[in-house]
Each structure stands twice: as C-alpha cells, then as structure tokens.
FITORBA-970947 format. One record per atom (N, C-alpha, C, O): residue in one letter; x, y, z. Coordinates in steps of 0.02 Angstrom, whole numbers, plus 32768, in hexadecimal, padded with zeros to 4 digits. Example, Ala and Ser with C-alpha at 12.3 -4.5 7.8 and 13.67 -1.06 7.14 Angstrom:
BEGIN
A82947EE48186
A82677F1F8186
A82947F5B8186
A82C87F5A81A7
S82827F908162
S82AC7FCB8165
S82858002818A
S829E80398192
! end
This chain:
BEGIN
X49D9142CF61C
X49C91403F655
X49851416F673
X496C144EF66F
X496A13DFF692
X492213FAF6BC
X49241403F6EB
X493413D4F70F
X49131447F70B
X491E1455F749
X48E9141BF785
X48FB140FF7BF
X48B01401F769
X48B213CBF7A1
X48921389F771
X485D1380F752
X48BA136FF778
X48BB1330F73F
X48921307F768
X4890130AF7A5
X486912D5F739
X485212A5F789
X488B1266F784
X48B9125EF75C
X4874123CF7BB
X48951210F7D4
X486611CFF7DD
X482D11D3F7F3
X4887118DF7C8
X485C116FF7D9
X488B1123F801
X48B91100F7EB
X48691124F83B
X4889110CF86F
X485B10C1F862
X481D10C0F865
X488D1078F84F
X487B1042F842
X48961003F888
X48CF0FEFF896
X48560FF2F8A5
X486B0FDFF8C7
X48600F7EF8C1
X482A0F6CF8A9
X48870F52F8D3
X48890EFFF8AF
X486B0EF2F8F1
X48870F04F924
X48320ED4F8F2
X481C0EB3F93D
X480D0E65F93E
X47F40E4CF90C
X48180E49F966
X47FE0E11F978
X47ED0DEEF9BF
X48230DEEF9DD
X47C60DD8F9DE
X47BA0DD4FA17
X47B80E15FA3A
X47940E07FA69
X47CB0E64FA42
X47E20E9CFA5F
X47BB0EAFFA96
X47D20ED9FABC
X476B0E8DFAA4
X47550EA1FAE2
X478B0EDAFB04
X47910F17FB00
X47AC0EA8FB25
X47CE0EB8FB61
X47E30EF9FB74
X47E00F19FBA8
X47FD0F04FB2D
X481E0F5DFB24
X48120F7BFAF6
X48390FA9FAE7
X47C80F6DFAC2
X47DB0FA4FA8A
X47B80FDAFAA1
X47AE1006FA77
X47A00FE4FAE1
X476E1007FAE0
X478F103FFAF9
X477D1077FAE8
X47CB1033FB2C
X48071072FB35
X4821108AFAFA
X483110C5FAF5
X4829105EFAC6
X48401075FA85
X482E10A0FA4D
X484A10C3FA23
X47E4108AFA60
X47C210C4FA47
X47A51109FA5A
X47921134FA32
X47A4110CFAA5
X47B0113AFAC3
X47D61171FABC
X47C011AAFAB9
X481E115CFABA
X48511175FAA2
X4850118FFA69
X486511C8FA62
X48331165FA2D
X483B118BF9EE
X480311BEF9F1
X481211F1F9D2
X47C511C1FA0C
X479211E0FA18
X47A61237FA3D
X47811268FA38
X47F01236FA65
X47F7125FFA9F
X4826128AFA4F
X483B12C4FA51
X482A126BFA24
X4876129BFA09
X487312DFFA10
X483B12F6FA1B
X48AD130EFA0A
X488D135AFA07
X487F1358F9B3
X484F1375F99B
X48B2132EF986
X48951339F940
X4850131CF92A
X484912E4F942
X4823132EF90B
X47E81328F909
X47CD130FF8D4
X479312FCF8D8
X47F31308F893
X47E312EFF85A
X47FA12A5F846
X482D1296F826
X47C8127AF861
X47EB1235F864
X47B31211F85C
X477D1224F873
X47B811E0F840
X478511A5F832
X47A71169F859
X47E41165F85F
X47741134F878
X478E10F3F89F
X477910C3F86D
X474110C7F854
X47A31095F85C
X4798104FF842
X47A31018F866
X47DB100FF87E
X47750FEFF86F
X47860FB2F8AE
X476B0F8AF875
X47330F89F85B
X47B40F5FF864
X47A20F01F845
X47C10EE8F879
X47F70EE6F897
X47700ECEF879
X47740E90F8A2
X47810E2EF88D
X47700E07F861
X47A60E2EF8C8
X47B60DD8F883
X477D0DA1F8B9
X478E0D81F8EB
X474A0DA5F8A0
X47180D6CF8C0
X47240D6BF917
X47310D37F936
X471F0DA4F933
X470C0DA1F97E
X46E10D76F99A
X46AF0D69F979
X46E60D60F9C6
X46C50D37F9F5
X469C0D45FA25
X46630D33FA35
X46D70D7BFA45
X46A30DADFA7D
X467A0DF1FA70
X464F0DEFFA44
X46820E23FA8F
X466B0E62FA74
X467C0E89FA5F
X465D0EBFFA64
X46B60E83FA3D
X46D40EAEFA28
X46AD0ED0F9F3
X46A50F0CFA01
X468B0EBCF9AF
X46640EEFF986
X46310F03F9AF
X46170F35F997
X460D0EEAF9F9
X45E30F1AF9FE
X45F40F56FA27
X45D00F87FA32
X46330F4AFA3D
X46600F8CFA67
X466D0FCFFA21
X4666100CFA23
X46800FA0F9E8
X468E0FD2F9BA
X46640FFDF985
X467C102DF967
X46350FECF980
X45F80FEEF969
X45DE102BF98D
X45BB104FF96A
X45E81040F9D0
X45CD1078FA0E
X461110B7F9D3
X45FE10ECF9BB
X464C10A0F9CB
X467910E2F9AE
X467A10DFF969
X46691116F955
X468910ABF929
X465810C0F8FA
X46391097F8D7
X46281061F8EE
X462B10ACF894
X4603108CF874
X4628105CF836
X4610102BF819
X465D1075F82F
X46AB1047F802
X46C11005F823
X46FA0FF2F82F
X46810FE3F82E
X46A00F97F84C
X46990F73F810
X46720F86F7E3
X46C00F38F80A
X46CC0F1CF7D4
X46EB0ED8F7F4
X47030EE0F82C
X46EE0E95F7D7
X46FC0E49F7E9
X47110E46F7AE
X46F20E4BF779
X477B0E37F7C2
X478C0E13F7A0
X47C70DF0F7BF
X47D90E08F7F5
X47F30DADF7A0
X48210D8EF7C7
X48580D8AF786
X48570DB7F75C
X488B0D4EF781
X489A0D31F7BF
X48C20D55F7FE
X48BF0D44F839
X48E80D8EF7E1
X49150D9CF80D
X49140DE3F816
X48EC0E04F7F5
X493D0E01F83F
X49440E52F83B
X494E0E79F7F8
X492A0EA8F7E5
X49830E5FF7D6
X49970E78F7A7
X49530E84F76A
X49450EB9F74F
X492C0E3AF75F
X49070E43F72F
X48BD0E78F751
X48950E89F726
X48B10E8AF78D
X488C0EA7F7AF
X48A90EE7F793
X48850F07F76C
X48E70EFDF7A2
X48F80F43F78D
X48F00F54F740
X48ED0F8CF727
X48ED0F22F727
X48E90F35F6E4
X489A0F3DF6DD
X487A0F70F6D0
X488B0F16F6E4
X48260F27F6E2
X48260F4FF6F5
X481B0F77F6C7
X482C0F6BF72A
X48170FAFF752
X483C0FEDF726
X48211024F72B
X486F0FE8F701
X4890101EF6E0
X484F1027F695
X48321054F677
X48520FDEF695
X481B0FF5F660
X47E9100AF656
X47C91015F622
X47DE1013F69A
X478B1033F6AC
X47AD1081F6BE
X478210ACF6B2
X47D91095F6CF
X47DA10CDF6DD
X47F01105F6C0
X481F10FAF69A
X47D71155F6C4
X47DA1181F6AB
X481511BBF6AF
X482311ECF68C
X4831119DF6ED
X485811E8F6E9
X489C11E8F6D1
X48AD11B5F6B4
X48CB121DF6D8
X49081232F6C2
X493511F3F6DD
X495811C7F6C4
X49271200F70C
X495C11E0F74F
X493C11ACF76E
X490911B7F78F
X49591167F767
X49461139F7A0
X496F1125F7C2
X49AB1122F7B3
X49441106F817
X49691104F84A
X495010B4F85F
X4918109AF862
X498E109DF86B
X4971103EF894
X49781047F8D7
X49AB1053F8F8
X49481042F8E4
X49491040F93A
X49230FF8F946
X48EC0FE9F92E
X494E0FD0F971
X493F0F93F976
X48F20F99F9AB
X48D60FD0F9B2
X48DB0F64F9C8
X488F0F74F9EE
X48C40F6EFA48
X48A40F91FA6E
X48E80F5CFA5F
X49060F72FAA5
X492A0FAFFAA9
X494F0FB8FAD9
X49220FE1FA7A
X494B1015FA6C
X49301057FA9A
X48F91069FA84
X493F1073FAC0
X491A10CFFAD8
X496210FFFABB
X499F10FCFAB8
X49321122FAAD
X49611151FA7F
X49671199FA9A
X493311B9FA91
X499711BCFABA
X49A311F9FAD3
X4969123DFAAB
X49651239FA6E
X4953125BFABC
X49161295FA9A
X493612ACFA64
X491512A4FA30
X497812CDFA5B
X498612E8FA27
X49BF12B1F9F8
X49FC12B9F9EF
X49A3128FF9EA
X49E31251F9C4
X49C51258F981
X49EF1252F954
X49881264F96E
X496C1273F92C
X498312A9F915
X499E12A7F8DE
X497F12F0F93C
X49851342F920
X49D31327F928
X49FD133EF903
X49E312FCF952
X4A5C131DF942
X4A6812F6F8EA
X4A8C1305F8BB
X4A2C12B7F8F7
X4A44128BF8B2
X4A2F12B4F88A
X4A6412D1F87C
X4A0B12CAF86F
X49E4131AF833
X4A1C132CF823
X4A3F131CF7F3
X4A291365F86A
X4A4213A3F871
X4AA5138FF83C
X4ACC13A9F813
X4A9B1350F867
X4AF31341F85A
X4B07133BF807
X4B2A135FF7E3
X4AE112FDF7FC
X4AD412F5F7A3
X4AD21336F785
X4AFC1350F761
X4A891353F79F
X4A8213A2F76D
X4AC313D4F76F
X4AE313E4F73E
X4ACC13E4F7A4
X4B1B140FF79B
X4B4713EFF797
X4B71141BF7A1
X4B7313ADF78E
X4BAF13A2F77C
X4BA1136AF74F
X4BC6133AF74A
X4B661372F729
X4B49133BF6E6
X4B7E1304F6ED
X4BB512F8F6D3
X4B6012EEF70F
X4B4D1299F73D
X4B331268F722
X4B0F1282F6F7
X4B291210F71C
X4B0511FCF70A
X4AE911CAF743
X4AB611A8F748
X4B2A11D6F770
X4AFF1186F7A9
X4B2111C7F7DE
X4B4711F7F7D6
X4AFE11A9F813
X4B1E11BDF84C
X4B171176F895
X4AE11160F8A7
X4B5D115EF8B3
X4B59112EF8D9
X4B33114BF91C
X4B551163F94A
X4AFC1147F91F
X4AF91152F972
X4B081115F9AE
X4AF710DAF9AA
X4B39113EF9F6
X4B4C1107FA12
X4B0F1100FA3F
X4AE31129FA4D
X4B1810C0FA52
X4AF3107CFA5F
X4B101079FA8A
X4B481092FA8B
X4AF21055FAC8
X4B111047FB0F
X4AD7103AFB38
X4AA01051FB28
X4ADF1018FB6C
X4AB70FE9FB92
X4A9A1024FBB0
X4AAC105FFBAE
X4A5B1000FBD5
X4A33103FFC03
X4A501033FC41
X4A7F100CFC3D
X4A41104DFC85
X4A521051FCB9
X4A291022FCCF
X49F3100DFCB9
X4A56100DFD0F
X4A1C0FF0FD43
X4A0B0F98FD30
X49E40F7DFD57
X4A220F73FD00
X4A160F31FCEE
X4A250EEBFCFA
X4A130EB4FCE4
X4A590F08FD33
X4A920ECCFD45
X4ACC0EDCFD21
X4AD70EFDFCEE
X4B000EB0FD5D
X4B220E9CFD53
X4B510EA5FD14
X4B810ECBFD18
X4B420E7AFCCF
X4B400E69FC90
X4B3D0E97FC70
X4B670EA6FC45
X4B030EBCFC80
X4AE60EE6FC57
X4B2D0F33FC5F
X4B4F0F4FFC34
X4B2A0F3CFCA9
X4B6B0F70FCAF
X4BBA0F54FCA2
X4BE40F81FC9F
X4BD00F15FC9B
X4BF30EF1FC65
X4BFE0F15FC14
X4C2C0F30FBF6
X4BBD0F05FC06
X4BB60F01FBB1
X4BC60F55FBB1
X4BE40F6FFB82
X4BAD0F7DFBEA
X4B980FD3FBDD
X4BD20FF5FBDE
X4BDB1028FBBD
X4C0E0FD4FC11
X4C5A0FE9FC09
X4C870FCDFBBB
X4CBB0FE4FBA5
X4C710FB0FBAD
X4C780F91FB6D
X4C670FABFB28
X4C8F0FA7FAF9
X4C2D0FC6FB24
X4C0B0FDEFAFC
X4C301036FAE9
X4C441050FAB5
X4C2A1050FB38
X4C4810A0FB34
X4C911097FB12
X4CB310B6FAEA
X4C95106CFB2E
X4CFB105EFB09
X4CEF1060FAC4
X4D211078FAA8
X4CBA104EFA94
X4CC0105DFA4F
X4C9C1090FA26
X4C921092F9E9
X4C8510C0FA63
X4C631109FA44
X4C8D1132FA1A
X4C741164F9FF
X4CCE1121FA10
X4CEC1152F9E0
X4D25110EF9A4
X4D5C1116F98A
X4D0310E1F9A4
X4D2910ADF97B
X4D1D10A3F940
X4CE8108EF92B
X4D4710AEF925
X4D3B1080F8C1
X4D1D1048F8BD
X4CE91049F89B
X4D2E1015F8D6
X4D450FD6F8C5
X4CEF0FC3F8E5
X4CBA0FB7F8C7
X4CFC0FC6F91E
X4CA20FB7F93F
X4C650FD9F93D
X4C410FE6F96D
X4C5B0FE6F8F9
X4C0C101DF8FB
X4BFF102AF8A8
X4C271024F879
X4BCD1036F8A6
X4B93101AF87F
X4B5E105BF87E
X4B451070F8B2
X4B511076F844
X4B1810A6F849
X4ACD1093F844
X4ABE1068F81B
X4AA610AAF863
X4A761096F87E
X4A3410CFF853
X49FB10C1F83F
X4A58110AF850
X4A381138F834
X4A561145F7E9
X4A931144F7DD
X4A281150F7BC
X4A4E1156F77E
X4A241166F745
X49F21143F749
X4A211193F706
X4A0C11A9F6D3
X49EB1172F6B4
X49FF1139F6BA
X49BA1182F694
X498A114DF668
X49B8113EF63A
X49C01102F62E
X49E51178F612
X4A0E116EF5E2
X4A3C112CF5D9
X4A4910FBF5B6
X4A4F115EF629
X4A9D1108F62C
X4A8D10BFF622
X4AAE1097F602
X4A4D10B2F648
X4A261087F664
X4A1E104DF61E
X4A371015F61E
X49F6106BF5E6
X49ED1070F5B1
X4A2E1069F56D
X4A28104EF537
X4A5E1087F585
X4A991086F55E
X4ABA1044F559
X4AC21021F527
X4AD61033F5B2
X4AE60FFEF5C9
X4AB40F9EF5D0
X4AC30F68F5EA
X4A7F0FB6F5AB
X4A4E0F85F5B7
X4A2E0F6CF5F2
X4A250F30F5FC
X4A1B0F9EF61C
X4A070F80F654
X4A380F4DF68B
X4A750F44F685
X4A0B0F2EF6C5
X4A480EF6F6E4
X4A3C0EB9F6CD
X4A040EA7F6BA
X4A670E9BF6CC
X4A6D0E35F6C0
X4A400E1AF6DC
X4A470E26F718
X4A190DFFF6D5
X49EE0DDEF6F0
X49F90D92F6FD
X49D10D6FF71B
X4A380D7AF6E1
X4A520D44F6FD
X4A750D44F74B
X4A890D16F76F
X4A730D7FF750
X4AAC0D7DF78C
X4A840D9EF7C0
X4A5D0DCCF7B3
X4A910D82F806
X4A810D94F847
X4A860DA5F886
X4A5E0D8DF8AE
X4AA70DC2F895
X4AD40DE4F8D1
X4B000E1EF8A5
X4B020E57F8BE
X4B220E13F86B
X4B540E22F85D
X4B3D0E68F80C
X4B5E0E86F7E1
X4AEB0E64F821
X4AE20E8BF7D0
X4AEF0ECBF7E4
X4B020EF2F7B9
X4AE80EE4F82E
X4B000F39F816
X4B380F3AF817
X4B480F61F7EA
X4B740F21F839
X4BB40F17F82A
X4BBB0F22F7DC
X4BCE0F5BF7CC
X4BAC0EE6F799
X4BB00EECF76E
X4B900F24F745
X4BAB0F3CF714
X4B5B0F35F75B
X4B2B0F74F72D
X4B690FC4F748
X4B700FEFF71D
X4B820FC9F778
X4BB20FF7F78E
X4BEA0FE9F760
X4C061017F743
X4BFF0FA6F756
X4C3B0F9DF72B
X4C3A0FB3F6D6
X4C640FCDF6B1
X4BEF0F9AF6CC
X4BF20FC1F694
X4BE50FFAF680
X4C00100DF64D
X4BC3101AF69B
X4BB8104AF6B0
X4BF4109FF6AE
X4BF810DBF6A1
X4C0D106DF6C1
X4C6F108CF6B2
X4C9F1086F67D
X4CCA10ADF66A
X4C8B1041F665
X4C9B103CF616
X4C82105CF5EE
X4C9F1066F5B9
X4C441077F5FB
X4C1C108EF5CD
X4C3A10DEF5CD
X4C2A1103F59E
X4C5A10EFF5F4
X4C7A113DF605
X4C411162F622
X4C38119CF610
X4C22114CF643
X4BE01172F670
X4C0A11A5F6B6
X4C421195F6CA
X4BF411C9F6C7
X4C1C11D6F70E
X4BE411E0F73A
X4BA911EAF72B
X4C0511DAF784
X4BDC11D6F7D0
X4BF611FBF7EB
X4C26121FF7DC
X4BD411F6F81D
X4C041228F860
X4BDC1216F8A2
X4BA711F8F896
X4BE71220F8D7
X4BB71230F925
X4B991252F939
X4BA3128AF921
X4B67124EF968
X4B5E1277F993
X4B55125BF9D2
X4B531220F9E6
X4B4F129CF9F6
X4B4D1295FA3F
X4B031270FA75
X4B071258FAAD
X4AD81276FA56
X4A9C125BFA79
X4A9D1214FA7B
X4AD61215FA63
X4A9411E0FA80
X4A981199FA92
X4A65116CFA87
X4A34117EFAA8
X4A5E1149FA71
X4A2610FEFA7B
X4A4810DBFABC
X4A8510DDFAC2
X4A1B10B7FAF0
X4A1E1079FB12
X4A001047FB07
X49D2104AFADE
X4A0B101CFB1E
X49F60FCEFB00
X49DE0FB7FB35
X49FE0FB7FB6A
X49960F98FB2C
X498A0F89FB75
X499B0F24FB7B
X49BE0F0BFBA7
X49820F09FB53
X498A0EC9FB44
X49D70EAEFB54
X49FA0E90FB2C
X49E50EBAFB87
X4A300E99FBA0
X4A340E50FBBF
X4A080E38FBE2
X4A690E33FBB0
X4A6D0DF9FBC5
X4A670DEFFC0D
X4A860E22FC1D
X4A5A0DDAFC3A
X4A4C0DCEFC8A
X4A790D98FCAC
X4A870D8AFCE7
X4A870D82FC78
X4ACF0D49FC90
X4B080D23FC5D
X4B040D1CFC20
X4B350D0FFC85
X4B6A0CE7FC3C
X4B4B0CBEFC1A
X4B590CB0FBE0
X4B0D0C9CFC46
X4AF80C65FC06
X4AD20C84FBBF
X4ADE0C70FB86
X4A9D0CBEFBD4
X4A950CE9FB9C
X4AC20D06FB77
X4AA70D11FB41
X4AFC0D1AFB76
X4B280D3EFB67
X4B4B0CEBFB2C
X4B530CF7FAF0
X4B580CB1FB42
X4B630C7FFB35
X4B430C71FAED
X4B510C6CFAB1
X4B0A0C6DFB1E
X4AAD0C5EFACE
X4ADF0C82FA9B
X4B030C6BFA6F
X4AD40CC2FAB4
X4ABC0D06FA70
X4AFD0CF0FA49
X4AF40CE4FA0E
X4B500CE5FA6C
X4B800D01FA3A
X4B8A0CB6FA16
X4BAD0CB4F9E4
X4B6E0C79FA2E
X4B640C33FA05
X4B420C31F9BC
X4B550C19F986
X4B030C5AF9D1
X4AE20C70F996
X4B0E0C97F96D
X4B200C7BF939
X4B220CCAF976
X4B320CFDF94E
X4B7B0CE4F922
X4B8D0CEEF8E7
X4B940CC8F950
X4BE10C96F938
X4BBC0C76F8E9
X4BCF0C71F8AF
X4B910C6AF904
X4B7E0C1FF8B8
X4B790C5BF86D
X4B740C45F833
X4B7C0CA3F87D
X4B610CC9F855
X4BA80CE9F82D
X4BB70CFDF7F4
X4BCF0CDDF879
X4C0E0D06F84C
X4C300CD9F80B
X4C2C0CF9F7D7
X4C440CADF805
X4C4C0C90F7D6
X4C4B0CB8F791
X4C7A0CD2F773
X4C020CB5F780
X4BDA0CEDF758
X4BEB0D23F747
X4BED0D33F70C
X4BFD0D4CF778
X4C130D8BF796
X4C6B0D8FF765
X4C7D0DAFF734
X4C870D69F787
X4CC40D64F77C
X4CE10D55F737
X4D1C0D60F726
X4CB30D3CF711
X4CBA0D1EF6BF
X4CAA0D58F6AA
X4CC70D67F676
X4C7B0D8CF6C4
X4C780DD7F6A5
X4CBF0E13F6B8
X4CDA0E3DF695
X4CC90E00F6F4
X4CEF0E3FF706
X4D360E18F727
X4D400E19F764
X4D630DF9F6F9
X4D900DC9F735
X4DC60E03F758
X4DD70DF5F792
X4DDF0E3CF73F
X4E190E6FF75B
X4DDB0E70F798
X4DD40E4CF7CA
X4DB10EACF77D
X4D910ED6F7B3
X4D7F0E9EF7FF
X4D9A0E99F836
X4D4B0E82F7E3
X4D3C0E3CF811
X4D6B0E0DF82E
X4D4B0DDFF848
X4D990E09F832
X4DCC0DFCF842
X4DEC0E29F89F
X4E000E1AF8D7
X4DE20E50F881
X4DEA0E8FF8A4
X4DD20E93F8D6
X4DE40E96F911
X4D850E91F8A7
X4D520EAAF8E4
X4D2C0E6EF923
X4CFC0E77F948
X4D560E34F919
X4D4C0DF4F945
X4D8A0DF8F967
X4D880DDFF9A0
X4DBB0E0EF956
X4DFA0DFCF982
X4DD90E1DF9BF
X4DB70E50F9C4
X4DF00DE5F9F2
X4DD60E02FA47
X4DF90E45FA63
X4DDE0E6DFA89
X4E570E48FA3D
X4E730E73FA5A
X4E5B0ECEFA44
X4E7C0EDCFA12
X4E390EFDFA54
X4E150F2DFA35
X4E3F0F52FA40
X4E620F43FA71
X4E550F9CFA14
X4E850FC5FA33
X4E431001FA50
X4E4D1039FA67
X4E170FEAFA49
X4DDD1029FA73
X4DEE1013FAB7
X4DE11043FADB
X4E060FDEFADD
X4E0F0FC7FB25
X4E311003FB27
X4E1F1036FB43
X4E700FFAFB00
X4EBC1021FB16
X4EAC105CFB1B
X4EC7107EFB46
X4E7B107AFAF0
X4E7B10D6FAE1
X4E5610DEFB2C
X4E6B110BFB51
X4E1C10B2FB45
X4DFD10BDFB70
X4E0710AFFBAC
X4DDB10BBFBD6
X4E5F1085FBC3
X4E65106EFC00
X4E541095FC44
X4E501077FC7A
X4E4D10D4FC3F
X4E3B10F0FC70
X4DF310E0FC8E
X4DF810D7FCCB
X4DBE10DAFC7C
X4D8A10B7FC86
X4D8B107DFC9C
X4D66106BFCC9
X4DC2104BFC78
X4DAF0FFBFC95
X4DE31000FCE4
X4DDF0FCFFD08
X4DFB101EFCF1
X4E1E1028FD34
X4DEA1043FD53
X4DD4101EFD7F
X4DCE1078FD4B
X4DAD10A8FD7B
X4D6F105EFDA6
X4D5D1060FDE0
X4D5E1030FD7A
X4D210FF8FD72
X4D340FC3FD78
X4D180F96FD58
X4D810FB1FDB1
X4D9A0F62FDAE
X4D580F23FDA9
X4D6E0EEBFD9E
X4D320F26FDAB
X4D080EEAFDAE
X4CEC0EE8FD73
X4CE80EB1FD56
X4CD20F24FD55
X4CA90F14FD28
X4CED0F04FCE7
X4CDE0EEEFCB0
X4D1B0F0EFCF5
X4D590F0BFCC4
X4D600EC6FCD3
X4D520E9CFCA8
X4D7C0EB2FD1A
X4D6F0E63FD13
X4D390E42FCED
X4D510E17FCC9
X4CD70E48FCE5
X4CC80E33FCCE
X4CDD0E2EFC7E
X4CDB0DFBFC5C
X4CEF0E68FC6C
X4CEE0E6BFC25
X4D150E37FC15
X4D060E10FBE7
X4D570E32FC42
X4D880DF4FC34
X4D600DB5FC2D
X4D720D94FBFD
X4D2F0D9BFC51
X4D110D63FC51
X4CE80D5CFC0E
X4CED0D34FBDF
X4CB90D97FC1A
X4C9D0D9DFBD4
X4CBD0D89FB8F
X4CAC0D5CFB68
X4CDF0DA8FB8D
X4D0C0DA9FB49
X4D190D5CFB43
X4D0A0D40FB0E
X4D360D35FB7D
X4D4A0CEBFB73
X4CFD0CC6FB64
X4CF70C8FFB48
X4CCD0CE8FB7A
X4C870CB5FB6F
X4C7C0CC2FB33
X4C6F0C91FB10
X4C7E0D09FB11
X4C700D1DFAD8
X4C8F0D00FA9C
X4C780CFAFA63
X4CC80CEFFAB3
X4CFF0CD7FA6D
X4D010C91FA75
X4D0F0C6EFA44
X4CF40C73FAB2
X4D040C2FFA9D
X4CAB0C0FFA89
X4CA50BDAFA69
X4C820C2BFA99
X4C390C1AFA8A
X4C260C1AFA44
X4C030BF4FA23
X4C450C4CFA37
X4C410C8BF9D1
X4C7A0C59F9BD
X4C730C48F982
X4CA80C41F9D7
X4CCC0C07F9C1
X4CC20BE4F996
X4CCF0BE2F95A
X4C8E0BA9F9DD
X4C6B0B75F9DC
X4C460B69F99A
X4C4A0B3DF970
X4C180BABF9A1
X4BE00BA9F958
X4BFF0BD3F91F
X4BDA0BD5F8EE
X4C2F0BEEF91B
X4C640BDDF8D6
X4C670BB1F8C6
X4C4D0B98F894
X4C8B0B99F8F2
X4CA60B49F8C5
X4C710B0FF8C7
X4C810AD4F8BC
X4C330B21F8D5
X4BEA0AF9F8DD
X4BDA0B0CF886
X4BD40AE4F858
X4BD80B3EF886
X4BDD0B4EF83A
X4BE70B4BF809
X4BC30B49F7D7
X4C460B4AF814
X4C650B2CF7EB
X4C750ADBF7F0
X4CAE0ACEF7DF
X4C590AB6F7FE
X4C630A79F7FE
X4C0A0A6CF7E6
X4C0A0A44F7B7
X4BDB0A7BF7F2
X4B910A79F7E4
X4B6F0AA6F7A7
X4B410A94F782
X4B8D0ADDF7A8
X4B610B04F781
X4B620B42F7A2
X4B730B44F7DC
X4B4B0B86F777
X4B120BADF79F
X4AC40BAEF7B9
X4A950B92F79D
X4AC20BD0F7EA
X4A7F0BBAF804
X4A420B8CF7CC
X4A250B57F7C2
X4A4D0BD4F7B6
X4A150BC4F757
X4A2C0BB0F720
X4A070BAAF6EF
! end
C-alpha cells in the first residue's frame, strides 16, 4: 500500500457560480495534502470556469450530464483514489485523511461519506437536514462517493444514461462486484437546498422521469429504496420527536416528493425517457 496515495477529487459543474467557490475552499483547507482538483464543466454560462481556473489548472468542458462529466474527469485523472464532490458541496478538513486512512487500514474500496444540509438555509433546508442525518448509518440510502480507481474501472464507470439515480446504481454495482465500504466520521454539507415545496416539487418531477431507468436496472433494491415508509425514521425516532415541526415538514415533504416523482414516472412511462 502507499502510504500517501494521491487523490483526485472530480468535481461535475454547471452553472456553479454560486457555490463552487466554498467548494473549493474546502477541498483546498484538507489536512490531507496529496490531492489533485478536476472541475468538468458542462458549458457554464456564468463564472464558474473563471472562479475555477483561480484553484486549478484541470478544467475541462464536457456534457450532457453528471455521470458522463464523471467519467471524463476520471479519465483525466491520476490518482489511486477518486472522490465526487458535487460543486454545492463544503467538505469537513479531515474527510480526505479519514477516506485514505480508512481504505488503507481496513483495505477498503469506497467509503460513503455522510452528506447533510448546511446550517442556517431555511426552513426546507433544516427539513431535508433532519432527514438526511436519519440515513447516516443506512444500507439502503447511500452511495459511495469516494472510491479506488480499481473499482471504478472494474465496474465500468457510471451510466451515463441515467440522472439523479447514477450513484445509487454505481453503489449497486459496486456491491455486486464484491467491493467493500465503510464510514467515517467527518461530513460533507450541501449547500444548494431547496428554499421551498415548489423547488422541492421541480427537482423530485425531474428525477421521477429517471427512475423508470433506474428501476429496469435494480427492481428488488429500487423498490426499496423509493418506498416512502424508511425504517431509518424508526431507528431514529428520537430525533423526529425532539423536532415536532421539522418532522411535520418531512411529513409534507415526503407527500410532495412521492406524488411529484409520481407524476414524472408515469410521464415516462407513458412518453418515454427523458432521452
């Protein structure tokens, strides 16, 4: 094993002004130090390449979607270990050295880091963030983010047909493939939160038209992982009591979420997929 392997942190941008510049910050602050940044960009509009361009020099334009972005960017990159960090992402200082450290001593190939809303965003946003903590220790809801060139490579990269739903699937195979993961403790936040039900509406309309797709790959697992009823609520009820409101929202949520992701299911299946 190498005691400091590099890393190369691929990030899918489009439009990202807004926030990649905390994002890169963050990856900039790590305590681990051996890391390369990749920013594909998919035809920005605003400034986002010239925000990224100031952290490095691995900018690259390609589209249509995330998935085929991650794959360009894997192909440009050098190290042991790559990491997707989306462009609304700030990442805790040591989330690189626990992902290393974890892989290298218990020969690892992905590691899920949890994800959870930032502070301070609204409403929605502390909604989605009681929501999110409820699946920091779940099977069924999580997806590695960090993971060996090997696996990456073994498994063929992600689908590039699919959108909302490719790390879901790249995690699924991922597991077929007999790869193993594990956690750690340091965290990503997400700053890009929805600000109201009608956003929350948009996003899960879109993403509905995707599962379809999703579901012709993985029907047990996926199955599963759409049912509204989660048993991460149950393990975690102590939290949604301690937070009657934001537990009420989730109740609402969940009804906007499923009957919206519904909607553009069956928009799907009666039309097509998107592409």
């Amino acid at each position: 094993m190498e005691t400091n392997p590099l890393v190369s942190v691929i990030i899918p941008a489009k439009n990202s002004a807004q926030f990649i510049k905390s994002c890169l910050e963050s990856i900039k602050k790590q305590t681990y130090k051996n890391i390369e940044i990749i920013v594909v960009d998919n035809n920005s509009t605003d400034k986002t390449k010239e925000i990224v361009c100031k952290y490095t020099k691995l900018v690259f334009n390609h589209g249509p979607e995330r998935a085929a972005q991650m794959n360009f960017g894997i192909k440009k990159a050098k190290g042991q270990y790559l990491y997707r960090v989306d462009s609304d992402f700030i990442l805790e200082p040591e989330v690189v050295e626990q992902c290393v450290e974890k892989c290298e001593k218990e020969s690892l190939d992905g590691i899920a880091v949890i994800n959870t809303s930032a502070e301070g965003l609204g409403f929605w946003a502390d909604v989605r963030k009681l929501e999110r903590n409820a699946y920091r220790d779940d099977e069924l809801i999580v997806a590695v983010r960090f993971f060996s060139k090997k696996s990456f490579e073994k498994i063929g990269g992600f689908d590039e047909t699919l959108y909302g739903p490719e790390d879901y699937d790249f995690h699924n195979r991922f597991l077929k493939a007999g790869f193993k993961w594990g956690r750690i403790r340091a965290i990503e936040r997400h700053l890009g939160e929805p600000k109201s039900l009608l956003d929350i509406a948009k996003k899960h309309f879109f993403y509905g038209q995707e599962m379809l797709s999703y579901l012709k790959k993985h029907p047990q697992r996926g199955l599963k992982q759409i049912n509204p009823v989660r048993r991460a609520y149950l393990r975690h009820w102590k939290d949604f009591i301690s937070h009657p409101s934001l537990s009420l929202g989730i109740g609402i949520m969940t009804i906007v979420k499923f009957g919206t992701g519904g909607l553009g299911f069956i928009k799907a299946l009666i039309f097509g997929p998107r592409r």
